[in-house]
KOLMI-177076 format. One line per 8 residues: number of its first residue (from 1); their letters; for each residue x, y, z of C-alpha. Coordinates in Angstrom, 1 decimal. Each point is the difference from the previous one (the first is absolute). Layout:
BEGIN
NUM) a) X,Y,Z | ...
% end
This chain:
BEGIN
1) xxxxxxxx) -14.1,19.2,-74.3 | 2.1,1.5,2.9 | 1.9,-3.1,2.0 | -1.1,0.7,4.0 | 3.7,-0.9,0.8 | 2.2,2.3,-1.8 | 0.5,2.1,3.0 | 1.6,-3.1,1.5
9) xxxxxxxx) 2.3,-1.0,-3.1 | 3.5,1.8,2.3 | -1.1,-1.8,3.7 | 2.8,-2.3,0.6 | -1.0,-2.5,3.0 | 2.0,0.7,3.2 | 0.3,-3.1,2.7 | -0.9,1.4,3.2
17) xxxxxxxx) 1.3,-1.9,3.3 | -3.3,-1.4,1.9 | -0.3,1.3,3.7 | -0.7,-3.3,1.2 | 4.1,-0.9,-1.9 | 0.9,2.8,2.1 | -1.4,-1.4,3.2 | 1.7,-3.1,-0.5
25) xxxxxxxx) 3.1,1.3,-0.7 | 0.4,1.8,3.1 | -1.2,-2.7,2.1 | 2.5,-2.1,-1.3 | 2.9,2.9,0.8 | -1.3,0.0,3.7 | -0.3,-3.9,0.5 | 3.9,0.0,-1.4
33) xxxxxxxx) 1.2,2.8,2.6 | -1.9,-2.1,3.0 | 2.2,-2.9,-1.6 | 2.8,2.1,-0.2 | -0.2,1.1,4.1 | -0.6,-3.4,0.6 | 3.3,-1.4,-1.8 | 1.8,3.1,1.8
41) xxxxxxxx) -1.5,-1.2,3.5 | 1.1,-3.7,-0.9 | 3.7,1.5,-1.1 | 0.5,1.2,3.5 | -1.6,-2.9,2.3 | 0.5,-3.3,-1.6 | 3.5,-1.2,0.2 | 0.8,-3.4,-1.3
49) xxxxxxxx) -4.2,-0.8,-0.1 | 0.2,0.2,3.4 | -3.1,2.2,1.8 | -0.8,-0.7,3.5 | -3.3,2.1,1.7 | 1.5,1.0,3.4 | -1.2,3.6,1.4 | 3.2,2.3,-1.4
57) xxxxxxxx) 0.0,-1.5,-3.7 | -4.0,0.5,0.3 | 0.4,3.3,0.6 | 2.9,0.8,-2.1 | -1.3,-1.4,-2.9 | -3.5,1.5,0.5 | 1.9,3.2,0.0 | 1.5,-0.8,-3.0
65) xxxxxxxx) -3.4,-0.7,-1.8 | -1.4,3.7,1.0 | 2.9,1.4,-1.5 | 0.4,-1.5,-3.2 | -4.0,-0.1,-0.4 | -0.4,3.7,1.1 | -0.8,2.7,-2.9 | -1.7,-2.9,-2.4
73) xxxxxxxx) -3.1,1.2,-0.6 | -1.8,-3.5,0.0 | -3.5,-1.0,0.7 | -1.8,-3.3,1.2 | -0.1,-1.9,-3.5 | 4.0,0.9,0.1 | 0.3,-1.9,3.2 | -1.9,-3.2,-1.2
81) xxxxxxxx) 1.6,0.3,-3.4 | 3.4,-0.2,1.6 | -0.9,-3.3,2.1 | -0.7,-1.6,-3.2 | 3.6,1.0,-1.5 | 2.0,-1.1,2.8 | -2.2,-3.7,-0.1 | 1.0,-0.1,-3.7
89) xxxxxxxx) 3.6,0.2,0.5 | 1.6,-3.6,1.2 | 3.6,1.3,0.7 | 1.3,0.7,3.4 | 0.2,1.9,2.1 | -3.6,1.7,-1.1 | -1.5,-3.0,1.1 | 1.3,0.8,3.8
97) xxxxxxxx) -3.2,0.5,1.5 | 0.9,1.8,2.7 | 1.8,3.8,-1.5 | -3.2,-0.6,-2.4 | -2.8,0.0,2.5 | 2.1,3.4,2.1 | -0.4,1.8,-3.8 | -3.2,-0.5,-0.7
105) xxxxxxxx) -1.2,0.8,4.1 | 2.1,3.0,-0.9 | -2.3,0.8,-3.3 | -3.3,-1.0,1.7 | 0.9,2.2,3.1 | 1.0,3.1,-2.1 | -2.7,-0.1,-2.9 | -2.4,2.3,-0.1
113) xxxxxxxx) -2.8,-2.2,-0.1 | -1.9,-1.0,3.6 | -0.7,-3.4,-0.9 | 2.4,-2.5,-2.0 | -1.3,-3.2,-1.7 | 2.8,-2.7,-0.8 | -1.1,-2.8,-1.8 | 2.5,-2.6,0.1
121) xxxxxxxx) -1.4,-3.3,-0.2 | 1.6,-1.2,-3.0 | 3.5,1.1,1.1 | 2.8,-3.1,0.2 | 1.1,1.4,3.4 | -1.5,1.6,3.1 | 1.5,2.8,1.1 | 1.4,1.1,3.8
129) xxxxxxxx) 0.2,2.8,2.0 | -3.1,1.8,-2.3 | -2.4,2.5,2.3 | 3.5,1.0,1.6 | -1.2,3.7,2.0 | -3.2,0.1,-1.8 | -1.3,3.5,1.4 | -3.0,1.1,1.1
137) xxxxxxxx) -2.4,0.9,-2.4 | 1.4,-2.9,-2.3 | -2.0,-2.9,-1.0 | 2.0,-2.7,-1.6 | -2.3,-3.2,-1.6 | 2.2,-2.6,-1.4 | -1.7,-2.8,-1.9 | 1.9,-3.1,0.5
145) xxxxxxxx) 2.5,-1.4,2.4 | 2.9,1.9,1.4 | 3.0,-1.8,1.9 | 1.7,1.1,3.2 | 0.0,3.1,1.9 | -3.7,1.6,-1.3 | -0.6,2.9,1.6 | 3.1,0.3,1.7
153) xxxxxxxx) 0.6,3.5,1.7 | -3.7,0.7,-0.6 | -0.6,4.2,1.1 | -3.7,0.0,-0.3 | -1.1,-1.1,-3.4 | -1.8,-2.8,-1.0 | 1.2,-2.9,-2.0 | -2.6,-2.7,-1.3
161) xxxxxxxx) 1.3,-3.1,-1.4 | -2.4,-2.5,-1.9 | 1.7,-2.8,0.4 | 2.9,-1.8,2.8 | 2.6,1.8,1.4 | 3.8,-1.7,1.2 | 1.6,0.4,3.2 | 0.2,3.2,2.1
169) xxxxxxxx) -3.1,2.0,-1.3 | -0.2,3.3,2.0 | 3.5,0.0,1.4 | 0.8,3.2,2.0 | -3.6,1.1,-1.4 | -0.1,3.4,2.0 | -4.0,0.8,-1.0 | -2.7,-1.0,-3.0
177) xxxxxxxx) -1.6,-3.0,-1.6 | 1.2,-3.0,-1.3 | -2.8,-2.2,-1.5 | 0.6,-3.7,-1.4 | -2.6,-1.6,-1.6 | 2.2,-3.3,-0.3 | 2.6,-1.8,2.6 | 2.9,1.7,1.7
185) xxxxxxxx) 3.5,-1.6,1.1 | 2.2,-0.6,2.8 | 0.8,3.3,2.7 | -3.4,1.9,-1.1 | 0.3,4.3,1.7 | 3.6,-1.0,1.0 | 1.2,3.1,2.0 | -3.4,2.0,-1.1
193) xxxxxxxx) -0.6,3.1,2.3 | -3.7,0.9,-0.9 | -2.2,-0.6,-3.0 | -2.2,-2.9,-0.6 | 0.7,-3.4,-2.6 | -2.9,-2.3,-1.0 | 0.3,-2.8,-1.5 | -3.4,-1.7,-1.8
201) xxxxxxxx) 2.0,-3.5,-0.1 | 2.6,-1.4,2.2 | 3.0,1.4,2.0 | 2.8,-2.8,0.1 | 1.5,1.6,3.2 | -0.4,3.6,2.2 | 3.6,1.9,0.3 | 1.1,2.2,3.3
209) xxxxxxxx) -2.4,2.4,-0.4 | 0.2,3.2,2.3 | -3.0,1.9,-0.8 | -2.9,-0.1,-2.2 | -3.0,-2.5,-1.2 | 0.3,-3.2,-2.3 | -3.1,-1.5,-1.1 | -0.3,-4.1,-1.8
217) xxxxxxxx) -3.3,-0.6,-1.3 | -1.6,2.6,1.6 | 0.6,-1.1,3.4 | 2.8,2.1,2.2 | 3.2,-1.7,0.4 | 2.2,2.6,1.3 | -0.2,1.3,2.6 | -2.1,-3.0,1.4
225) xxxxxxx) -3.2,0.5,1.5 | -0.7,-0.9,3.1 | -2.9,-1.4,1.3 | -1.3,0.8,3.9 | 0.3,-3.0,1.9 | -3.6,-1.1,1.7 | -0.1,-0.2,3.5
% end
């Protein structure tokens, strides 16, 4: 009787890498370079864990975030997947929420991707400054709470946060949406110039606003409306 398998007696097995290894891989090789800009970024603006958000260090360090971001070829799932590494490290200064929230404005703003969904509910601390220039064309959803300074320097995009907001949501807002579905804070469209904030739950207090519509609860706030007097 002939065996079926002699033709087979010389095949030697050869491990072949799984695509899906591959994938993972390289994800984890982008994820390490976006750490890798963002420890360049905190090299040059956080002396002695100090970090205040004033206008020029804004800027600067915004700056800093394009360059040291620019020529990563990163996607949404990159973006999210980086908030989750910088929440698993405890060690100052990557827990310095503001340089964090200009770096990932700076990813959201330059990805290639429209829309951006964030979820960051479960995240030990809320991050400042994020939505930072969001352009138009650029949809930002975060799920969960962010801290100070949402949507600041707003140029037309729209930022959705489900959950509350700190102080100074909107500051220097120039055009867009910001939507809160929970509370906001103290100094809400401080300085804004156009655009629109809503804000589902409660503002604690309305800023200097020059220009532009803030909405709480539906009803409009800023500026107030008002109503003919009867004769």
């Amino acid at each position: 009787m002939i065996n079926p398998f002699e033709a087979f007696k010389e095949y030697k097995y050869r491990k072949r890498a799984l695509p899906l290894d591959d994938i993972v891989a390289s994800k984890a090789m982008v994820v390490n370079k976006l750490m890798e800009g963002y420890q360049h970024l905190l090299d040059e603006e956080v002396k002695e864990l100090v970090w205040l958000a004033r206008e020029n260090t804004i800027m600067r360090a915004y700056a800093l975030a394009e360059e040291w971001t620019r020529g990563i070829d990163y996607d949404v799932e990159d973006i999210e997947e980086f908030c989750f590494e910088l929440d698993r490290i405890r060690k100052a200064p990557y827990r310095i929420a503001g340089p964090g929230g200009l770096y990932l404005s700076a990813l959201c703003n330059n990805v290639k991707d429209e829309e951006v969904v964030l979820r960051i509910g479960d995240m030990e601390g809320r991050i400042h400054l994020l939505g930072y220039r969001l352009p138009k064309g650029k949809r930002l959803i975060v799920e969960g709470d962010l801290g100070d300074f949402a949507g600041i320097g707003l140029e037309g995009g729209e930022l959705i946060v489900r959950g509350k907001v700190g102080n100074a949501t909107g500051a220097g807002m120039k055009a867009g949406r910001i939507l809160v579905e929970g509370d906001a804070g103290h100094r809400t469209g401080e300085w804004m110039m156009g655009g629109e904030i809503r804000v589902e739950g409660t503002i604690a207090s309305i800023g200097q606003v020059g220009f532009g519509r803030i909405f709480e609860r539906g009803r409009q706030v800023y500026p107030p409306i008002t109503r003919p007097r009867r004769i």
